[in-house]
N, C-alpha and C positions, 0 to 999 in steps of 0.2 A: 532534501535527501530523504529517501524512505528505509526504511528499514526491513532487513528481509528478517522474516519468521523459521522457514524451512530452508534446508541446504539446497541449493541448485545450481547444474552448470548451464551456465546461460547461451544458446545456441547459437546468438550472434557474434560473441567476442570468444568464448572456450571458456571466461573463465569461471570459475567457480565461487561461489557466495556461500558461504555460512552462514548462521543462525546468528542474529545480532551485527552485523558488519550494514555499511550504507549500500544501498543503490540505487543508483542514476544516473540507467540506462536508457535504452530506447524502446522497450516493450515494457514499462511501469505499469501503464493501462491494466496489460494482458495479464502479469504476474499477480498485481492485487487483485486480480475476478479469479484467479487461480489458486490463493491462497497462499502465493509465495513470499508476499511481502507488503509491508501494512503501510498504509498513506498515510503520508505524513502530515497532512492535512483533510481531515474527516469532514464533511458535512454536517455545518452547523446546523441541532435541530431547533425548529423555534415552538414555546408553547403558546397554546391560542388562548389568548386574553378572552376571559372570564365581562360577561354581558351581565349585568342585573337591571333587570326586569320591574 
């Protein structure tokens, strides 16, 4: 489940989402590039193992 950030009513059901409530819907993709709602699974970053020379 993601979690939305900003209130929006979502264009394919009507219904409306508030700040803090889950979503999961079918335009997840589009909302989080849009700033509607935050993944709930982020991209792990990895750090680059250190060479000595």
């Amino acid at each position: 489940m993601n979690v939305v950030l900003k209130a929006f009513k979502d264009k394919t059901d009507g219904k409306v989402y508030f700040a803090g409530d889950a979503y999961d819907g079918e335009r997840t993709e589009e909302l989080i590039g849009l700033g509607y709602v935050q993944d709930d699974q982020p991209n792990k970053k990895t750090r680059a193992k250190k060479t000595t020379e």
